[in-house]
N, C-alpha and C positions, 0 to 999 in steps of 0.2 A: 467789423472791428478794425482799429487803428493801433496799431503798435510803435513803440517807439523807446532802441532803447541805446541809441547814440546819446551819450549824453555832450560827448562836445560838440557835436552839431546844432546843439540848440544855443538859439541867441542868450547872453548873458545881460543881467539885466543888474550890473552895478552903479548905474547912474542911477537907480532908482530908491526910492526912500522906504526901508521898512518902518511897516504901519504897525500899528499898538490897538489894537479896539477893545474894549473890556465890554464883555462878553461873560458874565459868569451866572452861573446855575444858584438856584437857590441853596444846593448846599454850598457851595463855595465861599458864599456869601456869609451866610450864617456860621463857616467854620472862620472865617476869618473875620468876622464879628466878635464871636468867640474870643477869638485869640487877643484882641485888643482889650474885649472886656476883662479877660482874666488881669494882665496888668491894674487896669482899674478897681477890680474888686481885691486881689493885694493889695492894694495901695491904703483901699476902705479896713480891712481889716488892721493893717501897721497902724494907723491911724485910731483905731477906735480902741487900739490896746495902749497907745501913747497918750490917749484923751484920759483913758480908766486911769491910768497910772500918775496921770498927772493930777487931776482932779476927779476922781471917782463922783461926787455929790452931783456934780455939773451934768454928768453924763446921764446921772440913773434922773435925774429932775427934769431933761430933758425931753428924753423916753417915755418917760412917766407921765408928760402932760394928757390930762383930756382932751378929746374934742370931741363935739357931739354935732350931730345933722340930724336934726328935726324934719319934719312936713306932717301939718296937724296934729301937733301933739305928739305924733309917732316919729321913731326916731331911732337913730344908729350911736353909743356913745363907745368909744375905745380909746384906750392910750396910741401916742402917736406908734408906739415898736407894735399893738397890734393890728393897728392901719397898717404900718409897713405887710408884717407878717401875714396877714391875714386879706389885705384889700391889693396893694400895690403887687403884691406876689402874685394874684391871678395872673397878671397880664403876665409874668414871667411863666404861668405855667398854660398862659393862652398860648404864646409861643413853642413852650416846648408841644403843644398837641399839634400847632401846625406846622412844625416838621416831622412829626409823625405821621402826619396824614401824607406829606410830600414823601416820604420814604413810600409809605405803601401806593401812593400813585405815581411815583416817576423812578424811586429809587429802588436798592435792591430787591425790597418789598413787595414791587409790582407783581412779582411770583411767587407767589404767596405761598408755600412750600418750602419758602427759601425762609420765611418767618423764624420755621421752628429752630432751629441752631442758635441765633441771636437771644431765642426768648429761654432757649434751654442754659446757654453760656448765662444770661441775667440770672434766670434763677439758681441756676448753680454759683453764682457769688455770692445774690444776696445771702442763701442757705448757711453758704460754707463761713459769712459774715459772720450772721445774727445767732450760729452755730455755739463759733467762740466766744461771741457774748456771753452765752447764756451761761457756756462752762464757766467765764468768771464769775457770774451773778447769780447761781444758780440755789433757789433758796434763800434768796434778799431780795427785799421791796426792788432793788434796785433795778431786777430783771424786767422790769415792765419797759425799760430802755432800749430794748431788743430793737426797736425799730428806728434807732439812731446809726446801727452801723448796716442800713440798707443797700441806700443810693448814690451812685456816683455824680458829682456834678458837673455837668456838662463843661459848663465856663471854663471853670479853673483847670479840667483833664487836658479838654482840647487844645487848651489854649500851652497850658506846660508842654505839651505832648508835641506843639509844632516847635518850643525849642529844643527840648531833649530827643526827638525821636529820629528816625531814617529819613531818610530825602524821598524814599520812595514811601509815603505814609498818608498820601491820600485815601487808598483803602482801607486803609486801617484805620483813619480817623472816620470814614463812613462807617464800616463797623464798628466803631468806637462808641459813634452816635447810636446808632440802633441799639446797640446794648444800654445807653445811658436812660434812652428815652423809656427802653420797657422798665428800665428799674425806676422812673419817675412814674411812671403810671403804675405801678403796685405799689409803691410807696403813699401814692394819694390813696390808693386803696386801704391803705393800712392807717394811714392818718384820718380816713372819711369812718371807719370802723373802730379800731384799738383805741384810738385818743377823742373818743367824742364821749364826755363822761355823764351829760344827759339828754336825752335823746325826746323833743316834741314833734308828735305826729302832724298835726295839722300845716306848722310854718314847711315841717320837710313834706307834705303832700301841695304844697303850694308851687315851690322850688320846682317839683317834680311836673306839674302843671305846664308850668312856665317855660320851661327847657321840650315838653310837646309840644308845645305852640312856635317853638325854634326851628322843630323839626317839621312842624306842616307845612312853615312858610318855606324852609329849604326847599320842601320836595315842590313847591306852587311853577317854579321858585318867585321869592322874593329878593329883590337887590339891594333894599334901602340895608344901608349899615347902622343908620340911627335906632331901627327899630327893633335890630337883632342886639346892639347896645343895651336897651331900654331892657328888654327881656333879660338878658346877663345878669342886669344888675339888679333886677327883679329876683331874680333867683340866688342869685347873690346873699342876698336880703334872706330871702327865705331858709336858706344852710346857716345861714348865723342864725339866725331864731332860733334854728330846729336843733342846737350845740353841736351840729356838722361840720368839718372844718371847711368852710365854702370854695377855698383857691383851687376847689374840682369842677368848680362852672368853670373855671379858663384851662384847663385840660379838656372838658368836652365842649364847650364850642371854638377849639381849637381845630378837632380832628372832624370836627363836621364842617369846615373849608376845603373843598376841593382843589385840587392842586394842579389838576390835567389843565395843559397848555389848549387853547382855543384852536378846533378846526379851519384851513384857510379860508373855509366860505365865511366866518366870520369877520377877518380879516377882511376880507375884499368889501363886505357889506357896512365896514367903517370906512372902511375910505371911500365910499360912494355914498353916506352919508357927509362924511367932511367934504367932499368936493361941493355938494350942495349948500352947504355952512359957506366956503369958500365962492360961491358965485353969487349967493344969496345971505349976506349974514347976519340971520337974524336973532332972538334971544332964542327962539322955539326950534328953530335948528340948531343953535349951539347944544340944548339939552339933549336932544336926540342925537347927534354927533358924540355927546360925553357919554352916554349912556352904552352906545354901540361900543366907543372905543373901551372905555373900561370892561364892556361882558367881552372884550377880545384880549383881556390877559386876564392870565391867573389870580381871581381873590387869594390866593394863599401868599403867593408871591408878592403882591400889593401890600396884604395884613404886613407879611414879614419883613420888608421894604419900612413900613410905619412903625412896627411896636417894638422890632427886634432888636434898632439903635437903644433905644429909653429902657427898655428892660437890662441890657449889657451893661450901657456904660451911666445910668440913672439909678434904675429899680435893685436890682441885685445890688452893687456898692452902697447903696442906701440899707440895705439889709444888713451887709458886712458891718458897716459901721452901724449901727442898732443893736446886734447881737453879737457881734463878736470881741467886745470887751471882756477882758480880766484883768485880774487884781492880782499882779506877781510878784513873788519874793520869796527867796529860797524854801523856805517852811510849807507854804503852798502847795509850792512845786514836788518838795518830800513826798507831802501826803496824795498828792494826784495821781505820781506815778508807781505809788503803791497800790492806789483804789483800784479795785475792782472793775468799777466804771469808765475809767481810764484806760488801763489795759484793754480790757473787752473789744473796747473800740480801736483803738490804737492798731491791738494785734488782726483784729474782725479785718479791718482795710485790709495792711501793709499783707497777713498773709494768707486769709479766706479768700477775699478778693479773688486775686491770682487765681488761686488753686481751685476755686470755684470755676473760674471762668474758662478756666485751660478744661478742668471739667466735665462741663457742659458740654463745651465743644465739642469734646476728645468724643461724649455720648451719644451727640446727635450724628457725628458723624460716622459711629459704629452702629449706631441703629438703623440709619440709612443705607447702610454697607457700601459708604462712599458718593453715595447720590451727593447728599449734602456735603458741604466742606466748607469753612470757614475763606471768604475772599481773599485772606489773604495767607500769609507760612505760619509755621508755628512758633515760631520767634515770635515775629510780628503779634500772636495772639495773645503770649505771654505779657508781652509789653503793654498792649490794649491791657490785659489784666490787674499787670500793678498800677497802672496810669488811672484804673477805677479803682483804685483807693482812695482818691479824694474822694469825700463825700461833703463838702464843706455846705453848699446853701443847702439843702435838702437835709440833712445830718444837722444843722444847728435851727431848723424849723421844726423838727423829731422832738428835737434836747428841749427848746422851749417849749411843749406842748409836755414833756413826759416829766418833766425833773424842775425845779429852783433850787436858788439858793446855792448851797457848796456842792449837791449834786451837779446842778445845769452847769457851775466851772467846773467841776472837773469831768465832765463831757468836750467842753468846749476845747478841753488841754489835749485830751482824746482825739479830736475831731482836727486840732492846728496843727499835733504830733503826728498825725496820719497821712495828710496833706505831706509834709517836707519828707520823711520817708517814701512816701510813693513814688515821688518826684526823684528822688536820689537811686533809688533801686530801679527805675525805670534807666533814669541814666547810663548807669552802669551795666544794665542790661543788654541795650543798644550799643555800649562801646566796646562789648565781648562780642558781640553780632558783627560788628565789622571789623574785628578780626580773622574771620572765617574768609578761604578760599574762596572767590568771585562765585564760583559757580552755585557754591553752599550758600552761601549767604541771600543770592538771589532768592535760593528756593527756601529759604528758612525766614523771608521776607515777604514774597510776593507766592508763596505756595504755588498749586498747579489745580486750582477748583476753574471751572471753567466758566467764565461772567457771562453775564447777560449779553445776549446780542440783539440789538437795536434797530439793526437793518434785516429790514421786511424781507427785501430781494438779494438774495447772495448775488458776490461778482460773479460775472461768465465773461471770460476771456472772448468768447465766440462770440458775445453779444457788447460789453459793455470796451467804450476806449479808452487804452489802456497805453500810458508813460509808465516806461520803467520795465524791469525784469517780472515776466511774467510769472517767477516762482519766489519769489518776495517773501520774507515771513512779515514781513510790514504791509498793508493796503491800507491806503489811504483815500477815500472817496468822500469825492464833494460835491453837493447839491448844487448849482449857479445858477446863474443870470447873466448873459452877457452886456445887459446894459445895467445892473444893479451897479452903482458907483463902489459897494464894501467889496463884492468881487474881484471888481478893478485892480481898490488896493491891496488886497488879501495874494492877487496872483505875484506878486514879486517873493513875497514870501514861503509861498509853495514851490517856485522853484530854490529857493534859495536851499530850501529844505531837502529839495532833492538832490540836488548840487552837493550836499552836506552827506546825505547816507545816498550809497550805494544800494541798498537794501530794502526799497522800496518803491512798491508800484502806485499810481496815480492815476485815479479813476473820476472822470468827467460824468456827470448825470445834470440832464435838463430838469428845472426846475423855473422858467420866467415867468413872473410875477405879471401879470398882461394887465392889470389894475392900476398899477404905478408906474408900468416901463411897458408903455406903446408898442415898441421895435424890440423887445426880446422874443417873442414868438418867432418872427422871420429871421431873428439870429442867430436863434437855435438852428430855425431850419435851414440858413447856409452852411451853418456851423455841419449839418449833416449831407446837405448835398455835397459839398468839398469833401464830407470822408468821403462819400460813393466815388472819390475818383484819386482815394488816397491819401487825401490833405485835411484830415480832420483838426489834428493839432497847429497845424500852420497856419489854417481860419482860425482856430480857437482863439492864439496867440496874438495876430491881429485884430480881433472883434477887440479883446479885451484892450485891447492899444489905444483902438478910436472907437471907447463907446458914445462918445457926443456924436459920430459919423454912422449910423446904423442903417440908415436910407435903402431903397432898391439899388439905386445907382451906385452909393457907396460900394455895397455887398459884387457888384457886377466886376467894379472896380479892383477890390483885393481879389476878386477871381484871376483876374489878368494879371497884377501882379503875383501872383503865386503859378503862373503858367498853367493855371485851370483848362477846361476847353467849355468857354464862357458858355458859348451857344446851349450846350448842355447843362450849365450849372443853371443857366437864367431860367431855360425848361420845366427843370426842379422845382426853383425857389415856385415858378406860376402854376406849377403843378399840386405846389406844398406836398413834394413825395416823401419829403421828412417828417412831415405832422405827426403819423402815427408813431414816430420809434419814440419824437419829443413827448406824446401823451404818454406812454407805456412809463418813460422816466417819472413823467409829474403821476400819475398811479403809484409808484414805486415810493413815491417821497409820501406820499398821500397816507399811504400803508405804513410808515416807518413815523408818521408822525412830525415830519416836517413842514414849515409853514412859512421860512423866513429861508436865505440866501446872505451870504453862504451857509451853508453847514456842512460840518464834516462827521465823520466816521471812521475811525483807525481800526482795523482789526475785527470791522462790525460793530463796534460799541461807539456811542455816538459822542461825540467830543464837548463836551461843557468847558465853559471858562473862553479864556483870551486865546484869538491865535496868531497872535507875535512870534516869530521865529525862537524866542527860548522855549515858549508854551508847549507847541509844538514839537518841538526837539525834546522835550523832555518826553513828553505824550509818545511819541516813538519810541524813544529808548527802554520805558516801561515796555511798551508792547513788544519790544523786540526782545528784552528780556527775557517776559512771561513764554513769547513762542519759544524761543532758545531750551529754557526750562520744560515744557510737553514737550518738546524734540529730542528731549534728552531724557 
């Protein structure tokens, strides 16, 4: 072990350039996807109430057009709003199943125990929703509505929720998600059931066919995406024949994309295919080359990469504006927020919602007697609560299936009214939360449920090398590479970071990539014959200086500069007496799901996103928070 916890003894490295590398996680992505499309899809809906109100005719004439697709005779005809509704929306609800399936392979989910709170908070909203619907409705045709104040909308939640919400609301927008998602998938359930008003057996035993034959080829597997297309839209086909509402093929062949990141031996067996493309380049190695390198990332990440832009800031705004016109004028407005229909909805959000969802929680985690607990305080859960009162695409895909006419507007008034209250009472909710004493507020934000931990190998002081104070509520450990160039530039930032908090230890793990970087193997292992004589971080710090200089020679070289006792270090390196401690790290990484350099791990939980020194710094500060919070 190497210790080290002078910190002004260590060289300073302000001549140096912090780097930026964007680095972000599929949910990241997709939250901040989110958040741009919600903008977009406002924008669609001010718009299509500006359109109605200026020329109503234009608008319904346009919606209203036919179009038909033929092949032999046979054929698809729908108005363009129910192409939107009905076709264009799969792929929005292709999406939402492949982050679902990413939740339950990478995210909280992975622990599947951890399922039931998220799925008990969902049903305790919708409940406490569709509850007070019905007391308004109760006894009027109108009550078949029930399934308009279900679901919350992803988009427009998450995306309000990162302006109105806490700084610390990462967690809380992944719970947020988790909960949005199960209430999108009972919601298709309730739409594939409640709103399908004739039901033919053979086109739905066709669909059904065609969606097995998805699943044979998955399990073969098969890679072609055209052909898992073909079949889609084949089934596709077959829910609309059968009066099913079909936008539930793109909820399940969403969740049947695998999410798990590629083990490194595939990794290495694409770049040993590209290096042969690259000495040899021919067509028939190019396709083996593509082949490899694609089965060495995540289809889900690829799909969501491809569909997730066009569904946000395309498919969804194209919906807003299709269905979320109305015709307003004081008299309208009178009778909307007297209806029944209105209300139900209106109130179903702004206060089932909530009370549902705090609910749930509140049950799962008394059933558990504490096992479970929501990720994040109870503040924060509250908030996720009201912020699931938008129900806007989901809620006005309901209205057009359940209601026309003056019914479908005054849903619609229900469903705009619900939205701007959610939003405002979340606000405010958040701005009473940070009124509270630092200490309260933490824990009323970031709760004390204890996350998932991601590193395979705990640290051992005795075993692993260690900067910084060895009782730290902060750790911080990072995979490397002394010749990987992001390493390189990622080290100026780590110490900057350290430089910055006192309160954290820094933990080195071998991890070279010997497929791409030649000379990381033997740099690891000087990097560990130098500890055997003391010097582990002062190799480290130079390797990472001159990684174009990695050489024997080289290596022999900072030995002497660093007053090593070469004779012995050289001994080492020809002995390779470091080999085994650098395998036991690459095992460690192996285990923990590692595959690429750097990577980190704060606290045991493995660091997604950027790590530019704000990334970073904020990533600590959570985590120093949360321990501050169990230590107290």
């Amino acid at each position: 072990m190497s210790t080290s916890g002078d910190r002004d003894a260590r060289p300073t490295f302000l001549d140096k350039t912090a780097w930026t590398r964007s680095l972000e996680t599929p949910l990241r992505k997709f939250l901040r996807t989110e958040t741009g499309g919600a903008a977009a899809l406002l924008a669609a809906a001010v718009a299509a109430l500006i359109w109605v109100n200026v020329d109503a005719s234009s608008y319904d004439s346009l919606w209203g057009t036919k179009l038909s697709i033929e092949v032999g005779g046979e054929g698809v005809a729908l108005d363009l709003r129910h192409w939107l509704n009905s076709g264009l929306m799969t792929f929005f609800f292709f999406v939402v199943g492949l982050e679902a399936r990413r939740e339950f392979d990478l995210g909280e989910l992975r622990e599947r125990r951890r399922f039931a709170l998220p799925f008990l908070a969902s049903i305790g909203g919708m409940a406490a929703a569709v509850g007070i619907y019905l007391a308004f409705n109760a006894g009027h045709s109108s009550a078949h509505g029930w399934g308009i104040a279900m679901s919350t909308d992803t988009a427009f939640a998450l995306g309000l929720l990162a302006l109105v919400g806490p700084r610390f609301s990462d967690r809380l927008r992944a719970f947020l998600l988790t909960v949005a998602v199960v209430d999108d998938v009972l919601a298709l359930v309730v739409i594939a059931t409640v709103y399908t008003d004739t039901l033919r057996v053979v086109p739905l035993l066709a669909a059904a066919a065609f969606l097995g034959v998805v699943l044979v080829l998955r399990s073969i597997p098969v890679r072609v995406g055209f052909v898992y297309f073909v079949l889609g839209v084949a089934a596709w086909v077959g829910l609309l024949k059968s009066g099913v509402e079909p936008i539930v093929v793109g909820l399940v062949m969403g969740l049947l994309v695998y999410a798990n990141p590629a083990p490194r031996s595939n990794l290495e067996r694409a770049t040993r295919r590209f290096r042969e493309f690259r000495e040899q380049p021919t067509a028939d190695l190019a396709r083996v080359a593509g082949i490899e390198i694609r089965s060495a990332t995540s289809p889900n990440e690829r799909f969501q990469q491809l569909y997730h832009p066009w569904t946000s800031y395309v498919v969804v705004p194209l919906f807003a504006l299709a269905n979320a016109g109305i015709a307003l004028d004081g008299a309208f407005l009178a009778r909307a927020f007297s209806s029944p229909i209105t209300l139900g909805i209106l109130l179903g959000y702004v206060i089932g919602k909530p009370v549902g969802i705090l609910g749930g929680s509140a049950l799962a985690t008394h059933l558990s007697r504490r096992r479970l607990q929501p990720p994040v305080g109870w503040a924060a859960v509250a908030g996720g609560g009201t912020i699931a009162g938008i129900g806007f695409t989901v809620s006005l895909l309901v209205a057009t299936l359940a209601f026309y006419g003056r019914r479908l507007e005054e849903a619609k008034v229900g469903i705009l009214g619900a939205a701007l209250g959610a939003a405002l009472i979340t606000w405010l909710l958040f701005r009473a939360t940070a009124r509270l004493p630092r200490r309260l507020r933490i824990r009323a934000l970031l709760g004390t449920a204890e996350p998932i931990v991601d590193l395979y190998i705990d640290v051992d002081p005795e075993r692993d090398h260690v900067r910084g104070p060895l009782d730290a509520p902060v750790t911080l450990v990072e995979y490397g590479d002394f010749e990987c160039p992001y390493c390189g530039q990622a080290e100026p930032i780590v110490r900057e970071l350290l430089r910055d908090f006192g309160d954290v230890s820094y933990i080195w793990r071998h991890l070279p990539l010997s497929d791409v970087h030649p000379r990381a193997q033997l740099a690891a292992e000087a990097a560990e014959a130098a500890g055997e004589q003391g010097a582990f971080w002062e190799m480290h710090d130079v390797l990472l200086e001159h990684q174009d200089r990695l050489g024997p020679n080289d290596l022999a070289q900072y030995a002497e500069q660093l007053g090593l006792d070469v004779e012995r270090f050289t001994a080492d390196l020809q002995s390779h007496a470091g080999a085994a401690r650098v395998a036991e790290d690459v095992d460690s990484a192996d285990l923990s799901g590692v595959s690429g350099t750097p990577t980190f791990f704060i606290n045991g939980r493995r660091h997604y996103g950027a790590y530019d020194i704000d990334t970073l710094s904020a990533a600590v500060r959570v985590a120093g928070a949360r321990a501050t919070v169990a230590s107290g």
